[in-house]
VEXGU-996251 format. One line per 5 residues: number of its first residue (from 1); their letters; for each residue y, x, z of N, C-alpha, C. Coordinates in Angstrom, 1 decimal, m for minus. Each point is the difference from the previous one (the first is absolute). Layout:
BEGIN
NUM> a> Y X Z Y X Z Y X Z ~ ...
// end
This chain:
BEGIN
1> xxxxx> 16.8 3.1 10.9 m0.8 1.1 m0.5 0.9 1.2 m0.3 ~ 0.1 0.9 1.2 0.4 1.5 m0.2 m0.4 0.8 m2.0 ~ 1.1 0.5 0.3 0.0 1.2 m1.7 m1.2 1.0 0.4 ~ m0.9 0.0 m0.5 m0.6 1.4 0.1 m0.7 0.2 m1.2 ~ 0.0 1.6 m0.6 m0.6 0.3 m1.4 m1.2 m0.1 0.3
6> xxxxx> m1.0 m0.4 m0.9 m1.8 0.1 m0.2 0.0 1.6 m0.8 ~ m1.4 0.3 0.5 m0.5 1.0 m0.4 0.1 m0.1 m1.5 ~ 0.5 1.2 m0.8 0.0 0.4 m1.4 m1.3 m0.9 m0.5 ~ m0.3 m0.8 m1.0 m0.6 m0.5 m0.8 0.2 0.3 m0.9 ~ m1.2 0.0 m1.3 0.8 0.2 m1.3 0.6 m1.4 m0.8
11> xxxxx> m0.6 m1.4 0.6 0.5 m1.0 m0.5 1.2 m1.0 1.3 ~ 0.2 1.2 1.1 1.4 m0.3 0.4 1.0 m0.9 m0.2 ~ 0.8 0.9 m1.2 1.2 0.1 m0.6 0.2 m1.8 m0.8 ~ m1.5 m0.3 m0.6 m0.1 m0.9 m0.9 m0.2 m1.3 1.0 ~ m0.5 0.3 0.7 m0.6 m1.0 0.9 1.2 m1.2 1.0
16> xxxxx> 1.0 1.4 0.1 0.8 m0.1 0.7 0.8 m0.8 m0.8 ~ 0.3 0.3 m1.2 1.0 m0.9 m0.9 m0.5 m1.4 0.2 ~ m1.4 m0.1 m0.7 m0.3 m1.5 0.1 0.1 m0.4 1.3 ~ m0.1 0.5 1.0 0.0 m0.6 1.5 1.7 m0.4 m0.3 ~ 0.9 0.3 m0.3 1.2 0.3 m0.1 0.7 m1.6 m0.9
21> xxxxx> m0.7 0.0 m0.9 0.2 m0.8 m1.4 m0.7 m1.7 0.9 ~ m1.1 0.3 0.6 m0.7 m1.1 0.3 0.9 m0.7 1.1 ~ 0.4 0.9 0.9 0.6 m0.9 1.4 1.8 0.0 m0.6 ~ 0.4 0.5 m0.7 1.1 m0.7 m0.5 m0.1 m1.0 m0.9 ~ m0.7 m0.3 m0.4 m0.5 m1.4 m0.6 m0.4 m1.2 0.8
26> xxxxx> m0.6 0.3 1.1 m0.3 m0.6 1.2 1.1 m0.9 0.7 ~ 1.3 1.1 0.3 0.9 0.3 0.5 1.0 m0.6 m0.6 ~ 0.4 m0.2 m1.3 0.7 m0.6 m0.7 m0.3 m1.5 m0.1 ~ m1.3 m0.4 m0.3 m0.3 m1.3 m0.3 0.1 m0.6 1.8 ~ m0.3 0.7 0.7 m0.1 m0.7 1.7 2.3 m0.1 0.0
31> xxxxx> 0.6 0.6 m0.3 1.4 m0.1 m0.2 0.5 m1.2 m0.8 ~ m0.7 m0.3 m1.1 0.4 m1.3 m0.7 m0.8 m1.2 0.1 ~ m1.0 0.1 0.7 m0.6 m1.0 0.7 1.3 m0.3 1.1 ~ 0.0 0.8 0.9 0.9 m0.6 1.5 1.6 0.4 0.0 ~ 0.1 m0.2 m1.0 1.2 1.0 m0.1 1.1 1.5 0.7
36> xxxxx> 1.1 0.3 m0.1 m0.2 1.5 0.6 0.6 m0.2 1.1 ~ m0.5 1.3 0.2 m0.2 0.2 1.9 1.2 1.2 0.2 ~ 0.8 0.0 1.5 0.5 1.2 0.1 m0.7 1.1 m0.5 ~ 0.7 1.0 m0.5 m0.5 1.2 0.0 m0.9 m0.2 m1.6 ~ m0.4 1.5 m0.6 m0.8 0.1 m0.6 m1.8 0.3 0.2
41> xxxxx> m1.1 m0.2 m0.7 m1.2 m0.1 0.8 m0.7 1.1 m0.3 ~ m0.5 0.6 1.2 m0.3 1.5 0.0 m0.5 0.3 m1.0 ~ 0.2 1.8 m0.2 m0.6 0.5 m1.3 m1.4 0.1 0.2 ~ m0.5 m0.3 m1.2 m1.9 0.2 0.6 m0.5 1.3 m0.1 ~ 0.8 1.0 m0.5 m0.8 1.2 0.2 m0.6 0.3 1.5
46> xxxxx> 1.1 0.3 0.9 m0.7 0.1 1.2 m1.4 m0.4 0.6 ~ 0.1 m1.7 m0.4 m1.7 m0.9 0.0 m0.9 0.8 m0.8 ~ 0.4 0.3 m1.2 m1.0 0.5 m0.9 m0.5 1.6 0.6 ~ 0.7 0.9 0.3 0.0 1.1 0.9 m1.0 m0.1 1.5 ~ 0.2 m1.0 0.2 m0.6 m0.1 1.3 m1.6 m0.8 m0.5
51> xxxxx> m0.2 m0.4 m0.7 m1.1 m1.2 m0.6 m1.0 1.5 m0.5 ~ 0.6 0.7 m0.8 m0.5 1.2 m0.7 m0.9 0.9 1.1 ~ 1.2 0.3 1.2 m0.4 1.1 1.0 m1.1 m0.9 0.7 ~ m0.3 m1.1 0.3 m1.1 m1.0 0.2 m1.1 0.6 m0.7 ~ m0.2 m0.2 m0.9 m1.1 0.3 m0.9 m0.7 1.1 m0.5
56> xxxxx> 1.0 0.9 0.7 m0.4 1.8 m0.4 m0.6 0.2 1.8 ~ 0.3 m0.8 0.7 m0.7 0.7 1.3 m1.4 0.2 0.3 ~ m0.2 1.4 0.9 m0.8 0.6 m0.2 m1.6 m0.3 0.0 ~ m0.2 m1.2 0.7 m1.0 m0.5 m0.1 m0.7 m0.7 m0.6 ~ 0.9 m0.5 m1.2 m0.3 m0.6 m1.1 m1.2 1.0 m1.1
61> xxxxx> m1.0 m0.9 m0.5 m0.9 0.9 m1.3 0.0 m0.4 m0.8 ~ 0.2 m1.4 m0.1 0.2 m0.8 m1.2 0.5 m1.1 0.3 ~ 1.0 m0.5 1.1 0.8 m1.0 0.1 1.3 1.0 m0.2 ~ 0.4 0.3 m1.5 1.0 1.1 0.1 1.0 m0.3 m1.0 ~ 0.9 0.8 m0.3 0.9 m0.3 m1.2 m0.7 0.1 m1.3
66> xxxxx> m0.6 0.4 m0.1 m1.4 0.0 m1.2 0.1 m1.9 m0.1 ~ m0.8 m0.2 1.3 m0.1 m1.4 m0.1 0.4 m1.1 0.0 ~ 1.3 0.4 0.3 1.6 m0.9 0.1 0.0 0.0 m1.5 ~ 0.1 1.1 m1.0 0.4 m0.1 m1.6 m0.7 m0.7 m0.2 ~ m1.5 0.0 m0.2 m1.0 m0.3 m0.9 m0.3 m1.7 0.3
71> xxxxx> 0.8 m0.5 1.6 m0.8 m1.8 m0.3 1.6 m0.4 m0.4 ~ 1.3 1.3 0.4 0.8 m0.5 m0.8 0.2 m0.1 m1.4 ~ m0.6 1.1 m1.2 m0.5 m0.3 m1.3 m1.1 m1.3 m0.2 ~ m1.1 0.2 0.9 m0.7 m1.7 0.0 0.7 m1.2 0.0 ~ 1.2 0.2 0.7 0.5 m1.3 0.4 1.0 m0.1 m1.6
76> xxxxx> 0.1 0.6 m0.7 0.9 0.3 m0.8 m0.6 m0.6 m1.5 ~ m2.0 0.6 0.1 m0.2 m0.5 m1.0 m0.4 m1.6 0.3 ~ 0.3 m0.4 0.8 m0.9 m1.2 0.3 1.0 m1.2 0.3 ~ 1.5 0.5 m0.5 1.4 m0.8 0.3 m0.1 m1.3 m1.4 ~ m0.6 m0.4 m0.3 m0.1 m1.1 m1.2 m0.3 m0.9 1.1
81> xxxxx> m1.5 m0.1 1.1 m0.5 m0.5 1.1 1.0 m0.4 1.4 ~ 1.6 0.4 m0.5 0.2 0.0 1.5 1.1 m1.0 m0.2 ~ 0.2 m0.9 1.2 1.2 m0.6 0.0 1.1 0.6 0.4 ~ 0.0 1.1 0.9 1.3 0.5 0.4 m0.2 1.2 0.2 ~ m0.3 1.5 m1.2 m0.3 1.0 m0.2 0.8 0.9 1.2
86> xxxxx> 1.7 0.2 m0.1 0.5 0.3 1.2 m0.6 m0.1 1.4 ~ m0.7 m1.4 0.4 m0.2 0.0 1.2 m1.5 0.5 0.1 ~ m0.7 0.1 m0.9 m1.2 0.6 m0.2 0.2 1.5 0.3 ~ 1.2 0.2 m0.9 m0.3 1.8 0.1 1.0 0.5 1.4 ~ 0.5 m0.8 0.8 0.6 0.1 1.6 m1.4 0.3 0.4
91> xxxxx> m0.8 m1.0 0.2 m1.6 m0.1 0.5 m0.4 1.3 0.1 ~ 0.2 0.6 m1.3 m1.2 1.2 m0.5 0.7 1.2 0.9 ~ 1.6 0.3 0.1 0.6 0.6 1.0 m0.4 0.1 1.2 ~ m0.1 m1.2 0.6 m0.3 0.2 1.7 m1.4 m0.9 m0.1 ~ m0.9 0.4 m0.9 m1.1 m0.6 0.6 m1.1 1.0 0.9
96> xxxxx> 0.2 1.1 m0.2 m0.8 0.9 0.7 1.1 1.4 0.5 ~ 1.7 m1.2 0.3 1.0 0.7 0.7 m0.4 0.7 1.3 ~ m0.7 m0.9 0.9 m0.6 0.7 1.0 m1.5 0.1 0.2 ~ m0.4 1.7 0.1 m1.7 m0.2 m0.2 m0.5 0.8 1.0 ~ m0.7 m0.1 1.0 m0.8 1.0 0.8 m1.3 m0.3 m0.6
101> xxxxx> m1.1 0.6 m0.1 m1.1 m0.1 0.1 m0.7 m0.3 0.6 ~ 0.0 0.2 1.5 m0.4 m0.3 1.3 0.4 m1.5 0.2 ~ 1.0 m0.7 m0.6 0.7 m1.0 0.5 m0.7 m1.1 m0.7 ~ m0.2 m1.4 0.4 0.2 m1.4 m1.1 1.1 m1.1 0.1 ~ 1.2 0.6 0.5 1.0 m0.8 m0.2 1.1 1.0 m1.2
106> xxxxx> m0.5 0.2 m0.9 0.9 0.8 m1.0 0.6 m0.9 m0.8 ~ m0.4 m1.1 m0.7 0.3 m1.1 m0.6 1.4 m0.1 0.8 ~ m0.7 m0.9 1.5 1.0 m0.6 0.5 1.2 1.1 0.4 ~ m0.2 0.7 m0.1 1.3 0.6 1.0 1.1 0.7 m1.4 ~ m1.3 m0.3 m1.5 0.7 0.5 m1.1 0.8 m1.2 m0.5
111> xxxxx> 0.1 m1.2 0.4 0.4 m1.3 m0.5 1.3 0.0 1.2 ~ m0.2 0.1 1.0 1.3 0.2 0.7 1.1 0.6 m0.4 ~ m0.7 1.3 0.0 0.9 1.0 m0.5 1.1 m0.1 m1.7 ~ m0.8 m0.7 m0.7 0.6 m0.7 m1.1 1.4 m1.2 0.6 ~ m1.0 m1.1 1.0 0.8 m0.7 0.2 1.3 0.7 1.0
116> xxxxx> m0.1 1.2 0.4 1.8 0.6 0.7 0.6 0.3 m1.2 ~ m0.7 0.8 m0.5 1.0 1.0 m0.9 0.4 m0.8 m1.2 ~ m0.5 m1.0 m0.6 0.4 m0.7 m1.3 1.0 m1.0 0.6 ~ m0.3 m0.7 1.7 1.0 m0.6 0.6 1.5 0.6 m0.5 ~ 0.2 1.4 0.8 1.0 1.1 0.5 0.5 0.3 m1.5
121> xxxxx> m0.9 0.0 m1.3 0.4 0.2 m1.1 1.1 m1.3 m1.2 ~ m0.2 m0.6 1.4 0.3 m1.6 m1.0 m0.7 m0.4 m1.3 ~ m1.4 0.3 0.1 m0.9 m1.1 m1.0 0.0 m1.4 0.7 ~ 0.0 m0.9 m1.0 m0.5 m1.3 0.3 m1.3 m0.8 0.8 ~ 0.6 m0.6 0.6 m0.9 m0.6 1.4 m1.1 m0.5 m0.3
126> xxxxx> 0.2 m1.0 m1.5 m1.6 m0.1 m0.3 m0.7 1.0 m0.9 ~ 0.9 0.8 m0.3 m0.8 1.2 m0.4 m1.3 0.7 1.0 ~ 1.4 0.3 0.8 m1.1 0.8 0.9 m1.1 m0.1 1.1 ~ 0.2 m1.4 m0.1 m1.4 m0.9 0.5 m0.7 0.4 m0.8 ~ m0.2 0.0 m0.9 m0.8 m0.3 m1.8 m0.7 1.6 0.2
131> xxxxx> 0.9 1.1 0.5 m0.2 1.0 m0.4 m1.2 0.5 1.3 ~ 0.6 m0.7 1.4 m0.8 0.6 1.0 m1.4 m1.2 0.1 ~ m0.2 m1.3 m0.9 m1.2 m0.6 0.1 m0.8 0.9 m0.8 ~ 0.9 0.6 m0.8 m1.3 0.5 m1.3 m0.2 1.9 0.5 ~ 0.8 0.2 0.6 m0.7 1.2 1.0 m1.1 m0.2 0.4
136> xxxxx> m0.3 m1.2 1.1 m1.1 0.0 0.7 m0.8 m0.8 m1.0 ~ 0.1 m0.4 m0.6 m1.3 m0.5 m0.8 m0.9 1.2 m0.8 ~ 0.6 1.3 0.2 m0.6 1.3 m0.5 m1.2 0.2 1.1 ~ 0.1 m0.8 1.4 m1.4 m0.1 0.6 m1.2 m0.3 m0.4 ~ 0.1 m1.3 m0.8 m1.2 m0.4 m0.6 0.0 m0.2 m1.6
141> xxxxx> 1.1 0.6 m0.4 0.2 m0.4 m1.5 m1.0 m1.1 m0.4 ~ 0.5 m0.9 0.5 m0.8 m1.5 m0.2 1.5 m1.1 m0.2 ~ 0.7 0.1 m1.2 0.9 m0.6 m0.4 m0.4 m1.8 0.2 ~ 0.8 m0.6 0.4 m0.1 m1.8 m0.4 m0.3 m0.4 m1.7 ~ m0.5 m1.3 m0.2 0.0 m0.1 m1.4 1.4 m0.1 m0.4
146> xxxxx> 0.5 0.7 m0.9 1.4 m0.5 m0.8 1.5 0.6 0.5 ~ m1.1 1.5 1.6 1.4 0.4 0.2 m0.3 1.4 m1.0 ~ 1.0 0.2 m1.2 0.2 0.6 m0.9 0.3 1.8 0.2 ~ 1.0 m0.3 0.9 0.4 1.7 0.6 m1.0 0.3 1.2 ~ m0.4 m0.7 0.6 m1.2 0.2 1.0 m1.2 0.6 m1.2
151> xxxxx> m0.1 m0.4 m1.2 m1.4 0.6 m0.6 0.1 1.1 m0.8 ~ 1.2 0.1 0.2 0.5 1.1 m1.3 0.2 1.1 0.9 ~ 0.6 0.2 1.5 m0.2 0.8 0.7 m1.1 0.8 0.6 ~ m0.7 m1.0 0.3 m2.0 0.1 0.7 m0.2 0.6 m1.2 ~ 0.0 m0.3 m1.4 m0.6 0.7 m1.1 0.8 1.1 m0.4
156> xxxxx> 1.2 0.5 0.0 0.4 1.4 0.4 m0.4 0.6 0.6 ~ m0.1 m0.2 1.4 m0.7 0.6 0.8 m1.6 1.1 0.2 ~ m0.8 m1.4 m0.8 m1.2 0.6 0.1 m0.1 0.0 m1.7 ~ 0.6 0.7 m0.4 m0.4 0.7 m1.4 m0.4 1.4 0.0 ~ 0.2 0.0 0.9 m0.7 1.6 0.1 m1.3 m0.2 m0.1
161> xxxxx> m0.8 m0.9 0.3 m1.5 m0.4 0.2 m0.3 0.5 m1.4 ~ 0.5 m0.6 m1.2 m0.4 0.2 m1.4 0.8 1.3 m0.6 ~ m0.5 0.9 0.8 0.8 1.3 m0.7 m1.7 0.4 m0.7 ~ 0.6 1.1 m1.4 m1.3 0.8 0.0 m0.8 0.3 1.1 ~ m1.4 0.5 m0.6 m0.4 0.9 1.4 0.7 1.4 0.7
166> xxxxx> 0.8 1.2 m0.6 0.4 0.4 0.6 1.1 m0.6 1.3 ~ 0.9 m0.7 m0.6 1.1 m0.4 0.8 m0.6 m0.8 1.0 ~ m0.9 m0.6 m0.2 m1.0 m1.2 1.4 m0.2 1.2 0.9 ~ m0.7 1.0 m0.5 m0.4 1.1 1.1 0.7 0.5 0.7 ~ 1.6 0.3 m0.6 0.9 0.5 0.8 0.4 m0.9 0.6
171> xxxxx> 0.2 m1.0 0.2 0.3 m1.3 0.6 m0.8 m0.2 1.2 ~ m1.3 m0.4 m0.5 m1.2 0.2 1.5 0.6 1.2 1.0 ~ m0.3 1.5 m0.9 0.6 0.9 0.7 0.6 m0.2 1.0 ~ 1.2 m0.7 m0.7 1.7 0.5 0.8 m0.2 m0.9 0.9 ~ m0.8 m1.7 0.0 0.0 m0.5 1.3 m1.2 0.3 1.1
176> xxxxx> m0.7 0.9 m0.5 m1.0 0.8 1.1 1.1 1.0 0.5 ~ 0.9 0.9 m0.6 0.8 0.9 0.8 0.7 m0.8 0.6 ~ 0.6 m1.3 0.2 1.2 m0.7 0.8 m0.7 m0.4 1.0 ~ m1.4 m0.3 0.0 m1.1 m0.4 1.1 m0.7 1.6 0.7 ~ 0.6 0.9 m0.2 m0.7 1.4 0.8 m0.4 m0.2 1.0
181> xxxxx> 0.2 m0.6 1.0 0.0 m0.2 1.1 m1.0 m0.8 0.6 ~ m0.5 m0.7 m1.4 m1.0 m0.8 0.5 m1.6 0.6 m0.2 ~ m1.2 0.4 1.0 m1.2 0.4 m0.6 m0.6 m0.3 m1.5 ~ m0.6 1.0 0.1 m0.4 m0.6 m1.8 m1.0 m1.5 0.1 ~ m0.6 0.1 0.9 m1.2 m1.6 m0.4 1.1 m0.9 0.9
186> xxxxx> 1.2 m0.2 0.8 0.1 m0.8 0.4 1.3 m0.7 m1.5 ~ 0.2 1.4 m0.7 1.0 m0.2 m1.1 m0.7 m0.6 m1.2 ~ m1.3 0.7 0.3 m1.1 m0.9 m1.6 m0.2 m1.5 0.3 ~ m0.2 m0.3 1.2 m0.4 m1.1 0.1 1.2 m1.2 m0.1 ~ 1.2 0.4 1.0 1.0 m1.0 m0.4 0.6 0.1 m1.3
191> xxxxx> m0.5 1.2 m0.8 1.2 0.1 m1.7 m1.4 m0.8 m0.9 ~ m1.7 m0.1 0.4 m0.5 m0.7 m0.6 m0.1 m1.6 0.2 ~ 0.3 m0.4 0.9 0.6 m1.2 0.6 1.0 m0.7 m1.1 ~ 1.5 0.9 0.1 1.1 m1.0 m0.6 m0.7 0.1 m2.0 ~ m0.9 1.5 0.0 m0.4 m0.3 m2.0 m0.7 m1.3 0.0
196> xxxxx> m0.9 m0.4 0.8 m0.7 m1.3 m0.1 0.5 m1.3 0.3 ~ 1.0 m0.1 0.6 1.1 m1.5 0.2 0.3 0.2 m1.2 ~ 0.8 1.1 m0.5 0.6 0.2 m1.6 m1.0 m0.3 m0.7 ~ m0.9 0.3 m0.1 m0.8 m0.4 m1.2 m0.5 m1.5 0.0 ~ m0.1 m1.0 1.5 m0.7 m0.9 0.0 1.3 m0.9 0.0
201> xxxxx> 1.6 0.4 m0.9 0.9 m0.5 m0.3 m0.5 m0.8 m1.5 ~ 0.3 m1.4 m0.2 m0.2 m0.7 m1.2 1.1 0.7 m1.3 ~ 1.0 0.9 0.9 1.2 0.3 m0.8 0.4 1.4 0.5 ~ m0.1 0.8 m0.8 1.1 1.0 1.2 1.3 m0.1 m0.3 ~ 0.2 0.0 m1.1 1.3 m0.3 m0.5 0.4 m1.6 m0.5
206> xxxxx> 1.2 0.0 m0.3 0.6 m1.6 m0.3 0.6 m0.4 m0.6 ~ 0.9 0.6 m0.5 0.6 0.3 m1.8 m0.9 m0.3 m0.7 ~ m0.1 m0.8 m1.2 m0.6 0.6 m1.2 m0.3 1.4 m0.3 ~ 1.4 0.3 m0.4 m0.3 1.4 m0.5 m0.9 1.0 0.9 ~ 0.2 m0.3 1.4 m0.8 1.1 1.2 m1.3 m0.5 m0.5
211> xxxxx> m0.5 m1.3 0.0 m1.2 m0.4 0.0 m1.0 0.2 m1.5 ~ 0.8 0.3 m1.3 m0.5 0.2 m0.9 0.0 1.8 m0.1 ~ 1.2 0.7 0.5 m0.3 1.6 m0.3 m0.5 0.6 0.8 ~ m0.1 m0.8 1.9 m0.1 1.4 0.8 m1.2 m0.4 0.6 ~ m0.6 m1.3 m0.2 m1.0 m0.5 1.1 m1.2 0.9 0.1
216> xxxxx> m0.4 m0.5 m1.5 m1.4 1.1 m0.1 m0.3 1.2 0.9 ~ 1.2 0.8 m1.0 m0.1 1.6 0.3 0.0 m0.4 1.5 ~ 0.9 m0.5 0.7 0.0 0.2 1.8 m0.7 m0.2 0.5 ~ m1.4 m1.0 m0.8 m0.9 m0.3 0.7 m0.9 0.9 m0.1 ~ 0.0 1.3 m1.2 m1.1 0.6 m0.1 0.4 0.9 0.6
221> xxxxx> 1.1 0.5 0.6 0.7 0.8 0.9 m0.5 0.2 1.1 ~ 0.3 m1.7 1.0 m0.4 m0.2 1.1 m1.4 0.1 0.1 ~ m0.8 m0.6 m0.8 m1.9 0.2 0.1 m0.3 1.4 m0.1 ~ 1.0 0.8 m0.6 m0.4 1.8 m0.2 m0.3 0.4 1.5 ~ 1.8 0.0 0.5 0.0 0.5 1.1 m0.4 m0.8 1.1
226> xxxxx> m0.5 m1.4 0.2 m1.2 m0.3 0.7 m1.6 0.6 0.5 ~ m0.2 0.2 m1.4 m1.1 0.4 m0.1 m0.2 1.8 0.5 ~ 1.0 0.7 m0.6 0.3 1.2 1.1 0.0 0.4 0.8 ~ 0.3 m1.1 0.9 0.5 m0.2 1.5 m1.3 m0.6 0.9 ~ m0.5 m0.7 m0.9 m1.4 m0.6 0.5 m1.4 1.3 m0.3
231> x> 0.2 1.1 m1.0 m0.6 1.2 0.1 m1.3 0.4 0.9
// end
């Protein structure tokens, strides 16, 4: 993964540290697991640099650096739930590393892409299995019973569902701007589609904690903007 700066952000600077702090932790424990290797193991800013300029491109409305922080604060409050927090918050980095809108291999080509660059970085081998199964599991955020960082991720993820009502709207919003391209009734009808699988979920969330603070509100979310859409 070439050096290149991301566009000015205002949470940048901070972002970049923890990207910084995370994969040298990564990097250190994959070193005393297998012991050392020629050479020292690359510096992670450059990943982090390049992971950043990912997320700020232009096509993005709400698969953005906005949204990299905020399931990375999710993932942050929801770390009591997780067996291996580090490899959780790798996940939250390249889980929507690569995103077209037009596309439905974004998952997969974002789980690859984890598995070069964390290779090339010298993270640990069963790390980064761990890290590129729980990428694509952001397909169906439908965790197994009992896998821990699989539920804590999926429920990072869609915590945006249970925002107030302003923040849901900008949210709808921003994924109607990332779908511009698509007509409005062919856009109402597939974005009323995935609210009704969601809703006719026994669970949206899978944590405790997701299931006791955010269920509700997301469900009264989704039936809002169902029923708008159905208009």
């Amino acid at each position: 993964m070439p050096h290149t700066r991301s566009a000015a952000h205002p949470r940048h600077d901070a972002l970049l540290a923890e990207w910084n702090q995370l994969l040298r932790r990564c990097q250190e424990e994959a070193a005393r697991d297998t012991g050392p290797e020629p050479g020292d193991a690359p510096d992670p800013q450059p990943y982090g640099e390049q992971l950043l300029e990912r997320w700020a491109e232009p096509q993005r409305r709400y698969h953005t650096v906005d949204h990299l922080a905020d399931v990375l604060a999710r993932a942050t409050e929801l770390t009591a739930y997780a067996h291996d927090p580090d490899t959780v918050a790798l996940a939250v980095w390249f889980h929507d590393a690569v995103y077209r809108p037009d596309r439905s291999e974004n998952e997969e080509r974002s789980a690859q892409l984890a598995e070069r660059a964390l290779a090339e970085a010298r993270v640990g081998a069963e790390r980064i299995a761990d890290v590129a199964r729980l990428v694509r599991l952001t397909v169906t955020h439908d965790p197994a019973p009992g896998d821990a960082d699989g539920e804590v991720l999926c429920d990072a993820d869609l915590a945006v569902l249970a925002g107030d009502p302003a923040s849901y709207a900008a949210y709808a919003a921003a994924v109607r701007a990332e779908y511009g391209f698509v007509p409005d009734q062919d856009f109402r009808t597939g974005r009323a589609a995935i609210l009704r699988q969601l809703l006719d979920l026994p669970h949206l969330f899978h944590t405790p904690y997701g299931r006791e603070q955010w269920d509700r509100t997301a469900r009264r979310n989704l039936t809002t903007e169902l029923e708008l859409l159905e208009a």
